[in-house]
N, CA, C and O of each residue as an XYZ file, in Angstrom:
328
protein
N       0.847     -1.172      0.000
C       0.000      0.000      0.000
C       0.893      1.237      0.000
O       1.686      1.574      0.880
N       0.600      1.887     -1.225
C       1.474      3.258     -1.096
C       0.794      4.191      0.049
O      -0.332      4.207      0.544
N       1.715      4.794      0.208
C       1.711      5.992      1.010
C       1.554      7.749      0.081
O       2.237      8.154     -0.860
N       0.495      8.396      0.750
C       0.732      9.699     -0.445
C       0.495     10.570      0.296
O      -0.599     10.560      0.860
N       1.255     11.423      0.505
C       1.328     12.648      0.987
C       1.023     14.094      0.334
O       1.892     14.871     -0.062
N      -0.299     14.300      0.297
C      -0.445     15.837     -0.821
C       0.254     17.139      0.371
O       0.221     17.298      1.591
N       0.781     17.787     -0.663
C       1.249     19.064      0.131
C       0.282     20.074     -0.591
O      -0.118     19.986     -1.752
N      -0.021     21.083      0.363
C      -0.861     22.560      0.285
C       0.360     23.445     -0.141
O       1.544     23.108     -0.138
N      -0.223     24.744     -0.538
C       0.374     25.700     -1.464
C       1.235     26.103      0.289
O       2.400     26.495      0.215
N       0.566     25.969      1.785
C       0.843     26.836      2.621
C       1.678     26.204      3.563
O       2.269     26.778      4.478
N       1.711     24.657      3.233
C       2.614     23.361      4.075
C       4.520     24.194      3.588
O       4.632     25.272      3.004
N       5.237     23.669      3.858
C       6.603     24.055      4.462
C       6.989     22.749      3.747
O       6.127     22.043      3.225
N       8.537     22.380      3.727
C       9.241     20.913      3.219
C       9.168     20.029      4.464
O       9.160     18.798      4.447
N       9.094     21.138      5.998
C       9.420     20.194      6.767
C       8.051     19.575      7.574
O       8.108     18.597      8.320
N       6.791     20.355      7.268
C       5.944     19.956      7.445
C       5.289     18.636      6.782
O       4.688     17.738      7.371
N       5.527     18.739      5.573
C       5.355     17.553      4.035
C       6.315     16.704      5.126
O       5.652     16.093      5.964
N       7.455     16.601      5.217
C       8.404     15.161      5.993
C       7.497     15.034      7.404
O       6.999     13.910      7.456
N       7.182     15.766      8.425
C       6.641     15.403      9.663
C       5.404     14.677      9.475
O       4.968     13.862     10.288
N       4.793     15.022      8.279
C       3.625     14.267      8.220
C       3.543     13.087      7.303
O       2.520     12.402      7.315
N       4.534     12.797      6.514
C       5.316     11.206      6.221
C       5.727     10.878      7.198
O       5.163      9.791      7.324
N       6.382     11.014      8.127
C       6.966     10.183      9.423
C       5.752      9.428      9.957
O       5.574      8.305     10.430
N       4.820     10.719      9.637
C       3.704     10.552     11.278
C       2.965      9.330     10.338
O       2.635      8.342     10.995
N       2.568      9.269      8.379
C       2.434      7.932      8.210
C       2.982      6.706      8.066
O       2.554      5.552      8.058
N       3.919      7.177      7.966
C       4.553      5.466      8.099
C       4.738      4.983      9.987
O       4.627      3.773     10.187
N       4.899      5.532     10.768
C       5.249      4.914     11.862
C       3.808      4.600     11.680
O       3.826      3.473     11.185
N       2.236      5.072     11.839
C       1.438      4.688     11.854
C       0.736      3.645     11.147
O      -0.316      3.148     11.548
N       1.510      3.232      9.787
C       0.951      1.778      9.183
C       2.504      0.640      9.452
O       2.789     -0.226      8.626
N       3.339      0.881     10.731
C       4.345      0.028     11.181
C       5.156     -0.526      9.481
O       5.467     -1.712      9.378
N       5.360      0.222      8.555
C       6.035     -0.063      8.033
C       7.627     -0.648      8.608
O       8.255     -1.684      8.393
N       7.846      0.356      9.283
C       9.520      0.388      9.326
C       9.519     -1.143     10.553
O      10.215     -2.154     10.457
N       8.623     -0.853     11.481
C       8.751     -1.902     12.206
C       8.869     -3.645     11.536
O       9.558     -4.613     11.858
N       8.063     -3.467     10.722
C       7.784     -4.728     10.119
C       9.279     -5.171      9.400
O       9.758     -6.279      9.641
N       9.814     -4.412      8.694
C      11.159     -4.380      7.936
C      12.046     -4.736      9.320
O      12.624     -5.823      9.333
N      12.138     -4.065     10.200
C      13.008     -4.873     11.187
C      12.798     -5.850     12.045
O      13.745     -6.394     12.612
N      11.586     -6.189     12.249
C      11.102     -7.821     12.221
C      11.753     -9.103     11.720
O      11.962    -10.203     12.232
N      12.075     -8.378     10.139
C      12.198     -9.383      9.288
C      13.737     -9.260      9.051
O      14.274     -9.637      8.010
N      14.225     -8.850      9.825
C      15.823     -8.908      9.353
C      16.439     -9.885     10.451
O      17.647     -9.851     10.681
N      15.506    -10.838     11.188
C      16.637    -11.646     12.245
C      15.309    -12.702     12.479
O      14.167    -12.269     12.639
N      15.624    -14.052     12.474
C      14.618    -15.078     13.090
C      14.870    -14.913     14.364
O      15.885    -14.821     15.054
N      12.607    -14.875     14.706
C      12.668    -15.351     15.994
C      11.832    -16.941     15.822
O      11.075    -17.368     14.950
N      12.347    -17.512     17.019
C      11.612    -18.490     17.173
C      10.151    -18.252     17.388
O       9.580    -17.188     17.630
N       9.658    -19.464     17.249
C       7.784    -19.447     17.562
C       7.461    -19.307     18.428
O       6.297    -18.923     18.542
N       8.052    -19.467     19.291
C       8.053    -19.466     21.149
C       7.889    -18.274     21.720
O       6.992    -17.785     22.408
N       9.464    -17.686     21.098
C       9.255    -16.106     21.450
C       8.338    -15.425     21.064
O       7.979    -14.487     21.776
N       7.482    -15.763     19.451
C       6.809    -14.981     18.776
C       5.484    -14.810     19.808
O       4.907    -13.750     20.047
N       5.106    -16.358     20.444
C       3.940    -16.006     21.020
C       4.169    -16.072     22.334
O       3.098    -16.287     22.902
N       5.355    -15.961     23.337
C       5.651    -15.115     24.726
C       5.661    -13.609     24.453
O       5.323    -12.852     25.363
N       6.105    -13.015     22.996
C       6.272    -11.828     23.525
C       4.585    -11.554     23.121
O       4.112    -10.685     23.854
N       3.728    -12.033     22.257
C       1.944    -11.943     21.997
C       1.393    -12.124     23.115
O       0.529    -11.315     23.455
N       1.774    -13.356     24.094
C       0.811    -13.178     25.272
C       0.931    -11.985     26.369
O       0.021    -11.445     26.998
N       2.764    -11.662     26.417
C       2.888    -10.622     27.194
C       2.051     -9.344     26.998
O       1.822     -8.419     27.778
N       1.599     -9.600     25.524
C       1.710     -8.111     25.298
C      -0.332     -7.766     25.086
O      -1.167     -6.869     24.966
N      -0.199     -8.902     25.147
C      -2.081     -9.378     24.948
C      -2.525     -8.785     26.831
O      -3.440     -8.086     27.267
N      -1.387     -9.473     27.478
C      -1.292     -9.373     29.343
C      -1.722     -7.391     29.497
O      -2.733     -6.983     30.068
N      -0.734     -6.538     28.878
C      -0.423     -5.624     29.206
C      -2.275     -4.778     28.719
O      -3.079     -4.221     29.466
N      -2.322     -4.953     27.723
C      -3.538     -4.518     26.742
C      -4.756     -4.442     27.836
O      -5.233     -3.442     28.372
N      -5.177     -6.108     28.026
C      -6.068     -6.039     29.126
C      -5.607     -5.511     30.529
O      -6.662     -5.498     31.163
N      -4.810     -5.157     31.200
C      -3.984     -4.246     32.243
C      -5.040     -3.008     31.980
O      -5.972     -2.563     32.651
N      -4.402     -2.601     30.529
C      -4.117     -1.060     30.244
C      -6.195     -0.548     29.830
O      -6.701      0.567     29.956
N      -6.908     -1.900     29.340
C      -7.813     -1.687     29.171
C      -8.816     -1.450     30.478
O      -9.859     -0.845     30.230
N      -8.642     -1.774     31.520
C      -9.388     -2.385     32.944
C      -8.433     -0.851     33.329
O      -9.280      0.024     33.511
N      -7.549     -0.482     33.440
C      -7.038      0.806     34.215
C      -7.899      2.182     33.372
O      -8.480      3.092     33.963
N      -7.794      2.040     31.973
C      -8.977      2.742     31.504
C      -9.846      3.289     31.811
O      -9.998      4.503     31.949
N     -11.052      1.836     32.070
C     -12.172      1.838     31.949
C     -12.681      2.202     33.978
O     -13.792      2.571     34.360
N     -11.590      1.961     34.766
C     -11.235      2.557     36.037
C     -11.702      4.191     36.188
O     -12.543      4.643     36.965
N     -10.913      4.895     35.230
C     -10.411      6.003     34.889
C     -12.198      7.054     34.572
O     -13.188      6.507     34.085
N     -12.172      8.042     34.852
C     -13.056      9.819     34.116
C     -12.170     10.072     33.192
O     -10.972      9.827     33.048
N     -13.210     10.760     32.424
C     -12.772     11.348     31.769
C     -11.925     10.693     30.347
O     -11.250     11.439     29.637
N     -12.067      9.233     30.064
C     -11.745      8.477     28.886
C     -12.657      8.493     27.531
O     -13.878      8.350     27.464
N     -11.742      8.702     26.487
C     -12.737      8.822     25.383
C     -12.996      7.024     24.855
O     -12.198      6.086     24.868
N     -14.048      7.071     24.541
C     -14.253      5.924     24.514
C     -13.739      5.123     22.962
O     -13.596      3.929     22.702
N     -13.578      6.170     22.246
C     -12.560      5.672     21.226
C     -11.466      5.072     21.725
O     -11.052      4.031     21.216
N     -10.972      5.541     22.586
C      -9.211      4.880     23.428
C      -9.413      3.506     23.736
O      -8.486      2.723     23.529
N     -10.741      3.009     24.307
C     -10.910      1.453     24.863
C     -11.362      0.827     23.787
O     -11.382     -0.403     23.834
N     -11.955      1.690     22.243
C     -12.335      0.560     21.513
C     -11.257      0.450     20.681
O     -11.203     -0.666     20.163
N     -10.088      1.441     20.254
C      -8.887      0.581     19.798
C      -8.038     -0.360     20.853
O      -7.244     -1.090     20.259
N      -8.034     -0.445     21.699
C      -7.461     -1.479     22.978
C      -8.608     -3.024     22.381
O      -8.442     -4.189     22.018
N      -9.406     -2.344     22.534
C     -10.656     -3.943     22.363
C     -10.424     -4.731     20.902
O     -10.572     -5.923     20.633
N     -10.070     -3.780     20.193
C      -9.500     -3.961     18.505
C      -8.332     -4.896     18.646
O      -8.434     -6.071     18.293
N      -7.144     -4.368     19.191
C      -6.106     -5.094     19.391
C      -6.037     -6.643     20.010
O      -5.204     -7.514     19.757
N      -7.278     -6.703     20.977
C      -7.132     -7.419     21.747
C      -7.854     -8.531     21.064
O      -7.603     -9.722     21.247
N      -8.770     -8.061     20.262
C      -9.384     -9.257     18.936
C     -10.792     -9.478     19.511
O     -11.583    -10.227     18.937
C-alpha cells in the first residue's frame, strides 16, 4: 500500500516530511522491515503476543477505572485485543 502525501500551497518541506513520518510509523512499516531482518523463534513470537495481549487487558481495565476516557481509546485497545 502506497503511502501519499499531498502538500498545500501553505505546508513548508518540513511539514510535508513530519507528516510522512507521522504515516509510516502509523501503518508500522519500518517496524515490520526490522522484524524481518533476524529469526525469531515461535516461542518467542507467542511469549512476547501473550505478554503483550497481558499488558492490553492491564491497560484496558485501568482505563475503563479512569473519568474522563474517550471511549474511542478502549475501543482501539478492544480492537487489538481481537
Amino acid at each position: 500500500m502506497p503511502i501519499i502525501i499531498r502538500s498545500k500551497k501553505s505546508d513548508s518541506v518540513h511539514d510535508i516530511i513530519k507528516r510522512f513520518k507521522k504515516a509510516v510509523t502509523q501503518t508500522d512499516i519500518v517496524q515490520i522491515a526490522k522484524d524481518g531482518m533476524y529469526f525469531v523463534k515461535p516461542s518467542k513470537k507467542r511469549s512476547i503476543k501473550k505478554t503483550e495481549m497481558k499488558r492490553l487487558r492491564r491497560r484496558a481495565q485501568s482505563l475503563k477505572r479512569m473519568k474522563n476516557v474517550s471511549p474511542v481509546a478502549l475501543q482501539r485497545i478492544k480492537e487489538r485485543l481481537g
